[in-house]
ROZADO-421856 format. One record per residue: residue number from 1; residue in one letter; x, y, z of N, C-alpha, C in turn. Coordinates in Angstrom, 2 decimals, padded with zeros to 5 digits. Layout:
BEGIN
vexlum/ropa/n.c1/n.c2/n.c3/ca.c1/ca.c2/ca.c3/c.c1/c.c2/c.c3
NUM/a/X/Y/Z/X/Y/Z/X/Y/Z
...
This chain:
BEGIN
vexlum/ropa/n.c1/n.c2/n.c3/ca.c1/ca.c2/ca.c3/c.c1/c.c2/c.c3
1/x/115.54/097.80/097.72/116.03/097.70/099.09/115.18/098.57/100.01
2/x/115.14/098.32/101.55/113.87/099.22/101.87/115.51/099.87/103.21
3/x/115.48/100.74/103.18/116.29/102.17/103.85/115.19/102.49/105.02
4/x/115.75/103.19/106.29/115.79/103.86/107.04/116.36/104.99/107.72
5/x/115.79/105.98/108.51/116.77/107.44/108.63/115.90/107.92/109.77
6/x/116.90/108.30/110.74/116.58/109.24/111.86/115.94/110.35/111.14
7/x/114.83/110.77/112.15/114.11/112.08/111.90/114.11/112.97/113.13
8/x/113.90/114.15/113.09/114.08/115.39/113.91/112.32/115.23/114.26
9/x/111.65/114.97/113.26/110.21/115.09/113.43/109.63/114.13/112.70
10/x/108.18/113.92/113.05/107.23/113.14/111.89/107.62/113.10/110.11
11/x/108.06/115.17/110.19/108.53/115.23/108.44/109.44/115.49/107.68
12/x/110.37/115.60/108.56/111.93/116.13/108.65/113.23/114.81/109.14
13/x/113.39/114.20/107.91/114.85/113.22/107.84/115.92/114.13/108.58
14/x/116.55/113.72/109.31/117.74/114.47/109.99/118.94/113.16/110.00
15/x/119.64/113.03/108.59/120.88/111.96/108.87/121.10/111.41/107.53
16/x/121.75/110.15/107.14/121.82/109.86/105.68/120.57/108.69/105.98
17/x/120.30/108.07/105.32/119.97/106.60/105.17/120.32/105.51/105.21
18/x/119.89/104.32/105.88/120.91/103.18/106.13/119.89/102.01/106.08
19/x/120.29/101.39/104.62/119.89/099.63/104.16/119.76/099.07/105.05
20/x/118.77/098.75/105.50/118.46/097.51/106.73/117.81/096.31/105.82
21/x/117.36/096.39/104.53/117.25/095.16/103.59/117.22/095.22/102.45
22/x/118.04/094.00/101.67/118.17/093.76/100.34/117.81/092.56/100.07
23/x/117.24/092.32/098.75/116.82/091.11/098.27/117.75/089.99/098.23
24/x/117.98/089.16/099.10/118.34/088.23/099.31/117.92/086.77/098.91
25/x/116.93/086.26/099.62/116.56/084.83/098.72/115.47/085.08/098.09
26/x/115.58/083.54/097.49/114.86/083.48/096.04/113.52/084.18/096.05
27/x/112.56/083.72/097.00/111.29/084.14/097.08/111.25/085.77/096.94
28/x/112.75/086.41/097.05/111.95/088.02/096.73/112.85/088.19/095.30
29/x/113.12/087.19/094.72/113.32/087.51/093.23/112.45/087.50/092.13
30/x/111.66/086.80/092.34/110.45/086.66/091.44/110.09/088.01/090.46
31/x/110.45/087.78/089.54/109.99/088.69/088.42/110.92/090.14/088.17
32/x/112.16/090.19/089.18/113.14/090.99/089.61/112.97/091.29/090.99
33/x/114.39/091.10/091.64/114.83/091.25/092.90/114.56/092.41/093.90
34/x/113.83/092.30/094.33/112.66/093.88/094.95/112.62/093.42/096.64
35/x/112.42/094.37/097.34/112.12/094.85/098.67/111.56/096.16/098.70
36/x/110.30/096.60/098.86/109.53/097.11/099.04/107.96/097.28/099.85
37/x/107.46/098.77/099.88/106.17/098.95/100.68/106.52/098.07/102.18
38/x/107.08/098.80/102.90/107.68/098.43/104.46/106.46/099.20/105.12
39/x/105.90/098.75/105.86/105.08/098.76/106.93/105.57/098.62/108.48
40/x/105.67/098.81/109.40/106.12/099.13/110.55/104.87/098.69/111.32
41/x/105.00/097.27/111.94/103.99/096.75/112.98/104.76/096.56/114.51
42/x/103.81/096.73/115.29/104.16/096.69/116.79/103.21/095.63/117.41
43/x/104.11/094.73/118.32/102.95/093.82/118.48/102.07/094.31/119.78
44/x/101.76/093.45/120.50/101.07/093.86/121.56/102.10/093.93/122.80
45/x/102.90/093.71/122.75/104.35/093.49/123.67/105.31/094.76/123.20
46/x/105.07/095.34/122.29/106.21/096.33/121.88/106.87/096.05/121.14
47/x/107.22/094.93/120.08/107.56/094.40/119.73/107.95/094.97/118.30
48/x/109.03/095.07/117.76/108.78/096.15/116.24/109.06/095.02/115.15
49/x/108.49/095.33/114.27/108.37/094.26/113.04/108.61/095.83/111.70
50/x/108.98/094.88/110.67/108.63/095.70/109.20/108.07/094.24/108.08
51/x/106.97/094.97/108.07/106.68/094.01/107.02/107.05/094.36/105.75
52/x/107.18/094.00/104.74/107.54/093.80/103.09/107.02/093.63/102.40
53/x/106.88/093.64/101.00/106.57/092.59/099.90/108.41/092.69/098.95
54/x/108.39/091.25/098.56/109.76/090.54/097.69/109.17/090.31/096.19
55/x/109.76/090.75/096.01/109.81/090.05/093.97/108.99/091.63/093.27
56/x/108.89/091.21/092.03/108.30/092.39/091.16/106.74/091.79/091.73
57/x/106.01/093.12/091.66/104.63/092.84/092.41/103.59/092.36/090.64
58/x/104.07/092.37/089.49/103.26/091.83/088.07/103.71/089.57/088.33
59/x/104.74/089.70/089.56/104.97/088.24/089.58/103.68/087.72/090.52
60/x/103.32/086.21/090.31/102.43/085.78/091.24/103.07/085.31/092.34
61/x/104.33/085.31/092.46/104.65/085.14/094.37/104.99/086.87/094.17
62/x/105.10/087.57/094.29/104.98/088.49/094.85/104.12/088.24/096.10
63/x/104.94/088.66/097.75/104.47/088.13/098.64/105.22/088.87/099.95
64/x/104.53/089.15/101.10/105.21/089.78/102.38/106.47/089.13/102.56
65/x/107.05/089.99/103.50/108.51/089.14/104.16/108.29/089.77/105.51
66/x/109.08/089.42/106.18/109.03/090.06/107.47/110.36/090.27/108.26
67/x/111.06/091.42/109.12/112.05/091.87/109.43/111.72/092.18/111.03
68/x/112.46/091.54/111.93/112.27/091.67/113.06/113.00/092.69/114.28
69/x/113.17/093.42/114.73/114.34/094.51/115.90/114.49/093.50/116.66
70/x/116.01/093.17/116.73/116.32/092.41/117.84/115.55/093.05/119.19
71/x/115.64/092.42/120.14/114.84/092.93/121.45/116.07/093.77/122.25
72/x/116.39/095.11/122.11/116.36/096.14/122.77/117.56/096.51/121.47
73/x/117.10/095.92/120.32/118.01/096.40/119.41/117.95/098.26/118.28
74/x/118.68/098.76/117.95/118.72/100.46/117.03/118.33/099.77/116.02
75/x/117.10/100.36/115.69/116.63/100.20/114.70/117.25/100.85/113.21
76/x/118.98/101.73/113.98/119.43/102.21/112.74/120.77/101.54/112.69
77/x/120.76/100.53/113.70/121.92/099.55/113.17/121.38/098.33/112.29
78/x/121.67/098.03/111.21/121.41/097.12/110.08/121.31/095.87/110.62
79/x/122.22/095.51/111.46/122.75/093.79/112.17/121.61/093.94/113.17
80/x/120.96/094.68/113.80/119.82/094.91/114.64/118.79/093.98/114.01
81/x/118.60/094.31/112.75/117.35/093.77/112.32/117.53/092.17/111.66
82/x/116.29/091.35/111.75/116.63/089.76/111.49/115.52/089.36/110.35
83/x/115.92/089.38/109.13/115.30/089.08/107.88/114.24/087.13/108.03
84/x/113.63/087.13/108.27/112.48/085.66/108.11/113.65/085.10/106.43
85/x/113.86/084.02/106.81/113.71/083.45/105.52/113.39/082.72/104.48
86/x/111.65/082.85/104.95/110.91/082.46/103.95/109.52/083.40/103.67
87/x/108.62/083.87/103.15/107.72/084.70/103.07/106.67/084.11/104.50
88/x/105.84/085.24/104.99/104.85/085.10/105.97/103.61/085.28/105.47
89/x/103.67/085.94/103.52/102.49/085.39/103.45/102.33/085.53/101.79
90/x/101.76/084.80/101.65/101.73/084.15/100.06/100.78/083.72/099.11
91/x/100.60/083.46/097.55/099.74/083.30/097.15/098.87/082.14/098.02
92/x/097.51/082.05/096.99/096.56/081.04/097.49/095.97/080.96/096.19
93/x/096.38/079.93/095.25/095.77/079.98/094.24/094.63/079.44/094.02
94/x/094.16/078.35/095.29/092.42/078.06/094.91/092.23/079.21/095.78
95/x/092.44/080.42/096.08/091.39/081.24/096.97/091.56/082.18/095.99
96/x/092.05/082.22/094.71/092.34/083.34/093.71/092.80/084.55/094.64
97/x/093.94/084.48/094.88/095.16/085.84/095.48/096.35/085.33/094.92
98/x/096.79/085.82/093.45/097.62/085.81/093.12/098.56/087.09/093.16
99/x/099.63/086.96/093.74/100.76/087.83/094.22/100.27/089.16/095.28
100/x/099.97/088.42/096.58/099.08/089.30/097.52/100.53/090.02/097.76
101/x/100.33/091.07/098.12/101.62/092.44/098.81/101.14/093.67/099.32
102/x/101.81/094.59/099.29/101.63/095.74/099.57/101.11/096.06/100.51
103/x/100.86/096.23/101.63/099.95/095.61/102.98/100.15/097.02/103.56
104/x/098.96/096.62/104.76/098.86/098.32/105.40/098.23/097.56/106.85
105/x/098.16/097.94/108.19/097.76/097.27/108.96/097.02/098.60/110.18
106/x/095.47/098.06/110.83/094.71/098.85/111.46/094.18/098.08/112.37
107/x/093.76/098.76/113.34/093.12/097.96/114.52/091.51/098.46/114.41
108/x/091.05/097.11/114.71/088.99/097.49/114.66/089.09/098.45/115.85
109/x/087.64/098.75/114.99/087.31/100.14/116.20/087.32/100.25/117.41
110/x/086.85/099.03/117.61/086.77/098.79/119.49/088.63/098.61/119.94
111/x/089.62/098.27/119.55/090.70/097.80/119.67/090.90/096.48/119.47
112/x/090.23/095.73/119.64/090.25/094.52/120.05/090.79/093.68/118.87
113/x/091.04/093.87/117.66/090.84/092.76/116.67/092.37/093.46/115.83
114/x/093.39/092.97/115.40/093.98/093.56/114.03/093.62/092.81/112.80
115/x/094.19/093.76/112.07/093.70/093.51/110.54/094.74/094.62/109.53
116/x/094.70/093.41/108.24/095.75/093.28/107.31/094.93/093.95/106.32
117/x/095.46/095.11/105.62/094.56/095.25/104.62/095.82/095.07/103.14
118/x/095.71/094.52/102.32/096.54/093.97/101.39/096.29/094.23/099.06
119/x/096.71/094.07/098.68/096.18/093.86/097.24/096.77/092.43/096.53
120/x/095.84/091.78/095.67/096.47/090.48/095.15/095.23/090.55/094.07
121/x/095.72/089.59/092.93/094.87/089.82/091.54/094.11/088.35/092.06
122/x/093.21/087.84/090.96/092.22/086.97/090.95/092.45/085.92/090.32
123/x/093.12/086.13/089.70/093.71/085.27/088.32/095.20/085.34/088.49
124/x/096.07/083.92/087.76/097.49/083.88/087.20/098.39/085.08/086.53
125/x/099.33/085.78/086.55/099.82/086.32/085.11/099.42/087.52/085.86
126/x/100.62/088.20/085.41/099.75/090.08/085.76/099.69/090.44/084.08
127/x/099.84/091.34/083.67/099.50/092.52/082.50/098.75/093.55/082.47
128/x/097.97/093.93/081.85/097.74/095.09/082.11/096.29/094.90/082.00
129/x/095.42/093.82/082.16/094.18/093.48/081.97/093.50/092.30/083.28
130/x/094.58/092.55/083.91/094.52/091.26/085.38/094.75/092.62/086.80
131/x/094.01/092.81/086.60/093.79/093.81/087.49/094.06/093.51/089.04
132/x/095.05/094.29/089.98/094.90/094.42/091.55/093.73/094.94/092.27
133/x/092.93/093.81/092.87/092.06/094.37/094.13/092.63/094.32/095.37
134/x/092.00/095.60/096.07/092.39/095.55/097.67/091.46/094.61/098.45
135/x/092.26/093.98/099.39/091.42/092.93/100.12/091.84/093.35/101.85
136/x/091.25/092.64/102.58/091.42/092.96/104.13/090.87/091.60/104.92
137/x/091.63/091.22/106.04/091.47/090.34/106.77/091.80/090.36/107.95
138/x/091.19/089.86/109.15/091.73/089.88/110.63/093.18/088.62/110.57
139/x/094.31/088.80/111.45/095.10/088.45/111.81/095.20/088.09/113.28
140/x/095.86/087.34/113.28/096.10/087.03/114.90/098.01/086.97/114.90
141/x/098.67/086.83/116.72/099.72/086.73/116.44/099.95/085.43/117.29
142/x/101.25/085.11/116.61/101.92/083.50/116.95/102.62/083.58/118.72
143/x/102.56/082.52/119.58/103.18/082.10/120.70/104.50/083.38/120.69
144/x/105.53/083.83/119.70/106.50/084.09/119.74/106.40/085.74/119.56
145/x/105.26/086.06/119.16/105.27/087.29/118.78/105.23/087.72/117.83
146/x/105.45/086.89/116.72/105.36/087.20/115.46/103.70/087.19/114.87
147/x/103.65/088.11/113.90/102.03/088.24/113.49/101.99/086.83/112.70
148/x/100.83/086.51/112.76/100.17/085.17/111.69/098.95/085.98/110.94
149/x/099.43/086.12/109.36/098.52/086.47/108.47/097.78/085.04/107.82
150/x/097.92/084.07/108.23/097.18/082.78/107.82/097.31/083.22/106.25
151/x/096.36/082.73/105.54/096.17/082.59/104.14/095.62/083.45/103.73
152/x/095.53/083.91/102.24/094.88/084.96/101.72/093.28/084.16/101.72
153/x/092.18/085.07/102.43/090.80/084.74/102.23/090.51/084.21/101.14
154/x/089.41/083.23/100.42/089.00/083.23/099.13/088.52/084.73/098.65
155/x/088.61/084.99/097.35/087.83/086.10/096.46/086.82/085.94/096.65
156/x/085.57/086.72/097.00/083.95/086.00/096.91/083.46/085.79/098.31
157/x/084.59/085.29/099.23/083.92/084.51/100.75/084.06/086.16/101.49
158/x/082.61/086.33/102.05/082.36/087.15/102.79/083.31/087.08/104.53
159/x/083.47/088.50/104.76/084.33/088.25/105.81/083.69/089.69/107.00
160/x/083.60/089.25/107.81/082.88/089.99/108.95/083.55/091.47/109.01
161/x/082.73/091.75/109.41/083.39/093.31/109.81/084.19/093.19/111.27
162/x/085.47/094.31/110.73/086.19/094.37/112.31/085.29/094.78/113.33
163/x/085.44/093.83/114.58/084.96/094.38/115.48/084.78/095.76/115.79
164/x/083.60/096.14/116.95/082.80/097.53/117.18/082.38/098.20/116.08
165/x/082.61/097.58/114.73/081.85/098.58/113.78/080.07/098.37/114.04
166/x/079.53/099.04/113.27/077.86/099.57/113.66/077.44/098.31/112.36
């Protein structure tokens, strides 16, 4: 389940904790019922998002979810927040990203561009010999506000550098 809690500061929790999500449908059961690695995106409007990954991350949907703040909603009232119910972003098995998750999100240097930086294996099957690489891709966002992570890149296909880098 991924929890939230007022803070006094950047490092100091000041309050109990309060479930704003639990594994609910199928897509975050995969391999056991998980909500985890919450990320906190803002769009260009102000807009607050938490992104996710659902299911055990050794499953190949292991895959983002996304959680929205109602618009002028407490982010420490639970009913505030509005669970997607279907994943926003998911394997690609001819692009070899099996069970992409865990996500982290940065803006190119100049500002201008965002970007997803993520992990997903190459191959079917996790164990202990199917190894997680980190991958990264530019994003854009949808008419509504919501981010569009499109598809996981192919493995192999070269991908530009974020803008203003040297």
């Amino acid at each position: 389940s991924i929890y939230i809690a007022p803070m006094s500061n950047p490092w100091t929790i000041e309050g109990s904790r309060i479930r704003i999500s639990t594994p609910t449908y199928e897509w975050e059961k995969n391999g056991a019922p998980i909500n985890e690695g919450p990320q906190v995106l803002i769009n260009p409007q102000g807009k607050v998002f938490v992104v996710f990954s659902g299911s055990g991350f050794w499953s190949d949907d292991y895959a983002l979810g996304l959680l929205s703040l109602r618009d002028g909603g407490n982010p420490l009232e639970p009913t505030d927040w509005i669970k997607k119910s279907t994943p926003v972003f998911t394997r690609n098995d001819q692009a070899g990203a099996y069970g992409p998750g865990h996500n982290g999100f940065f803006k190119s240097r100049d500002g201008l561009e965002d970007w997803i930086i993520y992990h997903a294996r190459e191959r079917p099957g996790g164990g202990d010999t199917n190894f997680r690489n980190p991958r990264m891709q530019k994003f854009t966002w949808n008419e509504d506000g919501t981010p569009n992570f499109g598809e996981p890149v192919p493995i192999g296909q070269p991908v530009a550098a974020p803008s203003g880098e040297f």
